[in-house]
KEVEX-204702 format. One record per residue (C-alpha): x, y, z; residue in three letters; residue number from 1. Coordinates in nm, 3 decimals, decimal comma. Layout:
% residues N
X; Y; Z; ALA; NUM
...
***
This chain:
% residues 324
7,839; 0,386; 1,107; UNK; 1
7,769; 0,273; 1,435; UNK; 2
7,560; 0,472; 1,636; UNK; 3
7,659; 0,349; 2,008; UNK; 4
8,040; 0,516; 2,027; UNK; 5
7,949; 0,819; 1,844; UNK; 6
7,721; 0,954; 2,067; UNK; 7
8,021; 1,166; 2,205; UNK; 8
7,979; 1,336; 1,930; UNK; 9
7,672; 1,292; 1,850; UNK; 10
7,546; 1,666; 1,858; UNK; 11
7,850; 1,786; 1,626; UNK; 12
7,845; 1,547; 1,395; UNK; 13
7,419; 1,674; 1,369; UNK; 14
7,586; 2,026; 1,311; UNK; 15
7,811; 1,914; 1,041; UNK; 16
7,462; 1,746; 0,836; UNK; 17
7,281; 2,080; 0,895; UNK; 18
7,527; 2,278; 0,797; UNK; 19
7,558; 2,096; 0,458; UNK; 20
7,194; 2,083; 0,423; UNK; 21
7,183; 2,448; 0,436; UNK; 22
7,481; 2,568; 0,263; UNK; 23
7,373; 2,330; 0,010; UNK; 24
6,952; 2,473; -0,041; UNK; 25
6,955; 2,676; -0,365; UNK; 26
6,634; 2,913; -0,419; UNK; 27
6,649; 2,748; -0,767; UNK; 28
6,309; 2,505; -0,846; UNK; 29
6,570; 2,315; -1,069; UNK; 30
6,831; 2,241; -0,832; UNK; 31
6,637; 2,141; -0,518; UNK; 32
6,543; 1,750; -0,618; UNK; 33
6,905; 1,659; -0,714; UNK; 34
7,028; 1,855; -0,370; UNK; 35
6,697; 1,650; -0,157; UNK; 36
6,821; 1,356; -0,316; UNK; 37
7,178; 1,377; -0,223; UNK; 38
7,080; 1,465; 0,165; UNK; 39
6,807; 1,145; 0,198; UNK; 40
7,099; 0,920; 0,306; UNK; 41
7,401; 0,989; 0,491; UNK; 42
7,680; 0,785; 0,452; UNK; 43
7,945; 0,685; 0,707; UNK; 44
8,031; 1,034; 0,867; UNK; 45
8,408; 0,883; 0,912; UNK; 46
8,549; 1,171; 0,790; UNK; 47
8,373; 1,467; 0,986; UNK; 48
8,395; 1,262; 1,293; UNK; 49
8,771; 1,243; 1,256; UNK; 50
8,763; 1,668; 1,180; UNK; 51
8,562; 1,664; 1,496; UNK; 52
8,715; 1,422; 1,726; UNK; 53
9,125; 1,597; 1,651; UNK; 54
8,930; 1,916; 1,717; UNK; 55
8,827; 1,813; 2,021; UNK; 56
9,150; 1,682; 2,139; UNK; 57
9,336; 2,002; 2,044; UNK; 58
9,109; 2,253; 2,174; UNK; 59
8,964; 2,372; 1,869; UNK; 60
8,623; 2,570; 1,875; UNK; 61
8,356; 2,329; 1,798; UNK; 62
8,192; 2,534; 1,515; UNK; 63
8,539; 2,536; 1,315; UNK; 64
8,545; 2,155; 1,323; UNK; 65
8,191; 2,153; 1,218; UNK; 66
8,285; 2,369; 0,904; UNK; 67
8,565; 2,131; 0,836; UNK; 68
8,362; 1,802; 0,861; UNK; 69
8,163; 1,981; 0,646; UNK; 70
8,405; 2,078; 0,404; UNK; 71
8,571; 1,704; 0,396; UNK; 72
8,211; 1,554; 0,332; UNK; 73
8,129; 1,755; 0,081; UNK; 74
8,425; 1,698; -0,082; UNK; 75
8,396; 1,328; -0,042; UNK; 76
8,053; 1,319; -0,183; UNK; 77
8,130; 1,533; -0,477; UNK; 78
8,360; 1,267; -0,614; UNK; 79
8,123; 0,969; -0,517; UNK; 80
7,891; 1,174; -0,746; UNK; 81
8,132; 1,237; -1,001; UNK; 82
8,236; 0,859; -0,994; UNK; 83
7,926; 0,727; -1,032; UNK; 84
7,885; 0,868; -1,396; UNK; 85
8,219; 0,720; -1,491; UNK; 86
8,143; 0,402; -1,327; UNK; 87
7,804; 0,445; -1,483; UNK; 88
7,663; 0,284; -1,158; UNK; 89
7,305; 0,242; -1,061; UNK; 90
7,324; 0,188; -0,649; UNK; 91
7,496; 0,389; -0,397; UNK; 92
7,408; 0,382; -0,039; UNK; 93
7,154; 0,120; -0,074; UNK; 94
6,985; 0,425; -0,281; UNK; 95
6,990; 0,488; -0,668; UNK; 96
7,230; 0,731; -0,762; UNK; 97
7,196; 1,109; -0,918; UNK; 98
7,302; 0,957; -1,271; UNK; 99
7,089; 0,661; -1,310; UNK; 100
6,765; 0,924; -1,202; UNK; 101
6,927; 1,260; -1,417; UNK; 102
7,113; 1,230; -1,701; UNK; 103
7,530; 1,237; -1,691; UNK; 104
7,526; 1,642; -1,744; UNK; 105
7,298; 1,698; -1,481; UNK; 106
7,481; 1,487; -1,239; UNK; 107
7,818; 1,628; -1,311; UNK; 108
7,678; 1,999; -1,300; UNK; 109
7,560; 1,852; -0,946; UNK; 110
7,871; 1,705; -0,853; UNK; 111
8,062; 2,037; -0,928; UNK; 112
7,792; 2,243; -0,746; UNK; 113
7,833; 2,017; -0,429; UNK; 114
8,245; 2,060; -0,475; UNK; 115
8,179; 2,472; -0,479; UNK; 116
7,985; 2,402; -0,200; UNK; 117
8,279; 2,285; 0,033; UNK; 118
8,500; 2,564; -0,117; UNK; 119
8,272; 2,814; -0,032; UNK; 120
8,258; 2,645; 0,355; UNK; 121
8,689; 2,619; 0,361; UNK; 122
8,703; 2,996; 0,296; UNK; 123
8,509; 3,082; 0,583; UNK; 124
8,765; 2,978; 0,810; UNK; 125
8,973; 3,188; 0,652; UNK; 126
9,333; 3,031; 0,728; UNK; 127
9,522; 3,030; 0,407; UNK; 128
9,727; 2,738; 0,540; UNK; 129
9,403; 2,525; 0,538; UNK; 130
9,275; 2,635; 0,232; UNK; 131
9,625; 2,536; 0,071; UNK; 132
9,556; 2,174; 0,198; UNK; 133
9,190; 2,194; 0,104; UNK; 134
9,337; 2,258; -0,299; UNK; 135
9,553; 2,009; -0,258; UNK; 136
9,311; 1,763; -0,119; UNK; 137
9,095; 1,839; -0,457; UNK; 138
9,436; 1,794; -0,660; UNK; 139
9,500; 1,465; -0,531; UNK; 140
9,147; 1,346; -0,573; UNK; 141
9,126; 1,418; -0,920; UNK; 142
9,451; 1,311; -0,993; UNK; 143
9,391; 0,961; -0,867; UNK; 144
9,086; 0,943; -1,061; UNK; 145
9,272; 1,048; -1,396; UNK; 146
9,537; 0,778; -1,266; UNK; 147
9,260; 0,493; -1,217; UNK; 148
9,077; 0,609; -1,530; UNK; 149
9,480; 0,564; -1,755; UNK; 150
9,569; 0,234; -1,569; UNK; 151
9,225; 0,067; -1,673; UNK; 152
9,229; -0,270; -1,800; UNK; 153
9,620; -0,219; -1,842; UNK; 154
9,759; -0,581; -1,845; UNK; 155
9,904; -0,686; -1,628; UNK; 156
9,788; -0,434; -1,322; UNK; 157
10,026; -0,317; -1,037; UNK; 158
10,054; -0,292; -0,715; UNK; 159
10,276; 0,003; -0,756; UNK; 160
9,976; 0,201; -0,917; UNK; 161
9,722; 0,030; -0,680; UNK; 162
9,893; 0,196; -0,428; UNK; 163
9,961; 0,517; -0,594; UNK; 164
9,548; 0,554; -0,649; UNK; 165
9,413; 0,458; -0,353; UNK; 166
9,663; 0,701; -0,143; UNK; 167
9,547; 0,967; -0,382; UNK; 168
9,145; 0,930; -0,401; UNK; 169
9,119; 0,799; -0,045; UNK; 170
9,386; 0,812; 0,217; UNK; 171
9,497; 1,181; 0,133; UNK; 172
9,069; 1,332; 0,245; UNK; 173
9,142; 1,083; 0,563; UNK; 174
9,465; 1,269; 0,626; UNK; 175
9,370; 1,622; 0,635; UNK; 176
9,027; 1,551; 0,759; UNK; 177
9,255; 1,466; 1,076; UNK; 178
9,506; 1,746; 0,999; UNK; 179
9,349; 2,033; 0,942; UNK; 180
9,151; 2,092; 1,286; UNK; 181
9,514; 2,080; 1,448; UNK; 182
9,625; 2,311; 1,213; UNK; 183
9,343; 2,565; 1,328; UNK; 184
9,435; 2,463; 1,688; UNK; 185
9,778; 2,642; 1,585; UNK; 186
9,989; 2,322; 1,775; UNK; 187
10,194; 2,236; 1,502; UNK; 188
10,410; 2,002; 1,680; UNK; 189
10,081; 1,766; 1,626; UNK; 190
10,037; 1,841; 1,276; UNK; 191
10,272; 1,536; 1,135; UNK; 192
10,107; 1,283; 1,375; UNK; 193
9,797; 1,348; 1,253; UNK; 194
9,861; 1,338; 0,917; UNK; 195
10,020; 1,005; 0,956; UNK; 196
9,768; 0,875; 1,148; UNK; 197
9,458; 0,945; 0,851; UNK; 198
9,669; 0,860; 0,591; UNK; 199
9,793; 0,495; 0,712; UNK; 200
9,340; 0,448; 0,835; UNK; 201
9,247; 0,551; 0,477; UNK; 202
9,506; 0,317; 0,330; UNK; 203
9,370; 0,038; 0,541; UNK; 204
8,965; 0,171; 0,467; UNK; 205
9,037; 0,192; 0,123; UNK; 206
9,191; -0,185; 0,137; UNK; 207
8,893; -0,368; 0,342; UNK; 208
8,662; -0,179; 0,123; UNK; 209
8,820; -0,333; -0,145; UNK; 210
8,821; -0,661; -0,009; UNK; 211
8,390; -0,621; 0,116; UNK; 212
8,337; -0,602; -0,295; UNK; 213
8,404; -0,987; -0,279; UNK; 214
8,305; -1,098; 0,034; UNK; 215
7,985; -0,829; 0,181; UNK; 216
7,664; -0,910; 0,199; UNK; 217
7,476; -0,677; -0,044; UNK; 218
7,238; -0,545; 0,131; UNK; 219
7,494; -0,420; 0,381; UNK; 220
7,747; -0,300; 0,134; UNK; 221
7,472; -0,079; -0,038; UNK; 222
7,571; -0,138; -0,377; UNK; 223
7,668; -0,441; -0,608; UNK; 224
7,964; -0,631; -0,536; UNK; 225
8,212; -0,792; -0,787; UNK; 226
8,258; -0,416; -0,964; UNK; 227
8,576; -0,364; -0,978; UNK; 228
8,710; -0,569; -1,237; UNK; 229
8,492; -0,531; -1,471; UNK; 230
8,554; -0,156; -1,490; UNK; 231
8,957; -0,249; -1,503; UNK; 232
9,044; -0,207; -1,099; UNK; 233
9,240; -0,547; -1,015; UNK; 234
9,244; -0,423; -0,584; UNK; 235
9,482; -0,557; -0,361; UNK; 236
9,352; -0,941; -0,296; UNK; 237
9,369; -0,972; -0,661; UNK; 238
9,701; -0,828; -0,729; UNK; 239
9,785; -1,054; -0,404; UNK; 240
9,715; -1,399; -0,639; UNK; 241
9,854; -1,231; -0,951; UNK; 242
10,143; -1,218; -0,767; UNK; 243
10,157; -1,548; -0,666; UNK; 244
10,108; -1,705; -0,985; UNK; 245
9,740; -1,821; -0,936; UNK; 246
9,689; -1,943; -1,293; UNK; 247
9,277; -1,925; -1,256; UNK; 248
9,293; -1,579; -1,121; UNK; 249
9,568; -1,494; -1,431; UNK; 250
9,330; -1,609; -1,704; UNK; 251
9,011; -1,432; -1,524; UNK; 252
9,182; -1,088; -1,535; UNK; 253
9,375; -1,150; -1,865; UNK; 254
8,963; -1,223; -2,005; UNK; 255
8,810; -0,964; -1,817; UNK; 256
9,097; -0,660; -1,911; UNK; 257
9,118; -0,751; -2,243; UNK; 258
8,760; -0,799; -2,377; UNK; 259
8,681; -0,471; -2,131; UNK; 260
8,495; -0,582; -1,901; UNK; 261
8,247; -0,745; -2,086; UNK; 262
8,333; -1,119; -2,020; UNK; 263
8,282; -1,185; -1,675; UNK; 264
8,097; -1,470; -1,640; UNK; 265
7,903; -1,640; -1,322; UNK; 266
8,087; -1,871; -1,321; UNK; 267
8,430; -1,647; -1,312; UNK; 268
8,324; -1,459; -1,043; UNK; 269
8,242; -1,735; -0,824; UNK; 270
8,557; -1,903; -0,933; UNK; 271
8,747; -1,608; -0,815; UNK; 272
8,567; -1,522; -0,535; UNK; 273
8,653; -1,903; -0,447; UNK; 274
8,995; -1,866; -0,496; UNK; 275
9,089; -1,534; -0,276; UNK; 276
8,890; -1,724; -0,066; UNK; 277
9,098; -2,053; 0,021; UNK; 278
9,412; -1,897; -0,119; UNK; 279
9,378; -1,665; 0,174; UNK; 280
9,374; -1,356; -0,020; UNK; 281
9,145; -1,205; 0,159; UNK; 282
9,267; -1,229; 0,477; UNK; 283
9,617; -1,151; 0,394; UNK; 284
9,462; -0,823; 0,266; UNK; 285
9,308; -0,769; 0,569; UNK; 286
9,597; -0,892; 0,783; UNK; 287
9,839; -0,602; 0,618; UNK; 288
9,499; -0,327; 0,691; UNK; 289
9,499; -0,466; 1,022; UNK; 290
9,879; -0,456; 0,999; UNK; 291
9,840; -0,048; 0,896; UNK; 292
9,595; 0,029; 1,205; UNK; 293
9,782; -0,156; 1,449; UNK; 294
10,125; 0,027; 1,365; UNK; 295
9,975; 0,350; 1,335; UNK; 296
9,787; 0,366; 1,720; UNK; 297
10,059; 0,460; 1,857; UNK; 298
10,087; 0,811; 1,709; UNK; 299
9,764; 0,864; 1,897; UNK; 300
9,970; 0,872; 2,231; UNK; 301
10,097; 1,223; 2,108; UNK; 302
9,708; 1,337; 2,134; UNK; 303
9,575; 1,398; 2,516; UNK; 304
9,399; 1,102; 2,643; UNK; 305
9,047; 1,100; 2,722; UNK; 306
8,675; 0,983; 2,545; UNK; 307
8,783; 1,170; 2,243; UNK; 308
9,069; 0,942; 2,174; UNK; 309
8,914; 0,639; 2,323; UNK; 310
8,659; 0,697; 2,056; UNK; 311
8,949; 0,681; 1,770; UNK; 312
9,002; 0,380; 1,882; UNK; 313
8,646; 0,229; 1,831; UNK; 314
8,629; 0,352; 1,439; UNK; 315
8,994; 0,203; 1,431; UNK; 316
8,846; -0,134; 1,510; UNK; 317
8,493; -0,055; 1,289; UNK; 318
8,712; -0,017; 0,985; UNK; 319
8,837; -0,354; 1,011; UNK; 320
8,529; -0,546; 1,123; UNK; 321
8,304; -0,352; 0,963; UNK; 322
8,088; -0,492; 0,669; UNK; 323
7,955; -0,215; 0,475; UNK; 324
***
């Protein structure tokens, strides 16, 4: 995440990491290289900067938004955890991950411990109305991972259930990591707007990360690219030429899905990679997550103007030109 328009934050967002760190040190020998491990690389911080940044612009106390950003990214990297043993991956954050260092019980143990973690954090705000939307947060996330996990490989994929998963496992943590200090800052005439507003950007996050697995450079992205398909995810430029018919892109998937995931060839992916390419897959995917952030500025008018706001605005535009 870009350093240069955080800054405003800068000190809260420090808060947030040291709170984790220490809510997450165990006195157990055992448990302290899996939790060092998880704290050597921080990922994007989107989702305690939004806690922090609708705190600010509601008047919440500072060290409640801390505890939520906290909360929201410890949630968030419980599941990363958790999907990495599924996805049986080797690379996150440019870093190898718990499961390819531990073995799968280990890591899942860890992921759960992290996910306790944040639970133990929500309650000390003690607002059952935030706690509510913390469980249902953890619903949704496991739900859409259940949903991903019963769709795989199903032929042919759509965009239906696409859309379905990626509101569940993504936009909904984006939504009440924007919610939830406005709830605490008890103006609920705000409440909706906010909501909106995180769940249309982690729509649109969710659909240019998607689109960065064909098109990032690697060493930006963190992790290998081209991974979706062959664990049974056609994403949204996919589903894009599937819907139009592109006979190449037809056969790929049909190949890939059916033999699960296990014939994907170099020459396939480049193929397809070629083809979202010139068909203008891509963009078209990120036209309609440009499409998402554009519309949705507008509920940020409700929120009181000022360098708080003006810094939505900058991760609004990062999410769309980023590329990692």
């Amino acid at each position: 995440m870009p350093e240069n328009f955080l800054k405003v934050i800068s000190e809260e967002l420090n808060s947030v990491e040291n709170l984790i760190a220490d809510k997450l040190s165990s006195q157990y020998a055992e448990i302290k290289p899996l939790i060092e491990h998880s704290l050597k690389k921080k990922g994007k911080m989107l989702r305690p900067a939004f806690a922090v940044l609708f705190g600010k612009m509601t008047g919440v106390e500072d060290e409640k938004s801390v505890k939520v950003g906290a909360t929201v990214e410890l949630l968030h990297n419980s599941t990363l955890i958790h999907d990495d043993v599924i996805d049986n991956a080797d690379i996150r954050r440019g870093q190898k991950t718990h499961n390819s260092i531990w073995d799968n019980t280990l890591t899942v143990l860890y992921g759960d411990f992290m996910f306790a973690t944040a639970m133990n954090i929500a309650v000390e705000l003690e607002n059952i109305e935030v706690l509510r939307r913390i469980a249902g947060v953890s619903k949704s996330l496991v739900t859409g991972e259940l949903l991903q996990n019963a769709n795989a490989f199903n032929f042919p994929p759509k965009k239906e259930t696409y859309f379905e998963i990626i509101k569940l496992k993504t936009a909904v943590l984006f939504e009440q990591s924007c919610a939830i200090p406005v709830v605490l800052s008890g103006k609920s005439q705000l409440v909706e707007f906010a909501e909106k507003f995180g769940l249309q950007l982690g729509l649109a996050f969710q659909i240019v990360d998607d689109c960065l697995d064909f098109k990032a450079d690697i060493k930006k992205l963190g992790k290998p690219k081209l991974i979706d398909l062959p664990e049974g995810k056609a994403t949204y430029p996919v589903l894009l030429a599937l819907e139009n018919g592109e006979q190449e892109v037809v056969e790929i998937v049909e190949k890939v899905f059916y033999s699960k995931g296990e014939k994907f060839e170099e020459k396939d992916k480049k193929r397809l990679v070629k083809i979202l390419k010139s068909g203008g897959y891509l963009k078209k995917a990120f036209d309609y997550a440009r499409q998402l952030i554009r519309d949705n500025l507008r509920l940020l008018e409700n929120f009181e103007d000022g360098v708080y706001r003006e810094t939505l605005l900058k991760i609004c535009d990062f999410i769309i030109d980023r590329e990692f």
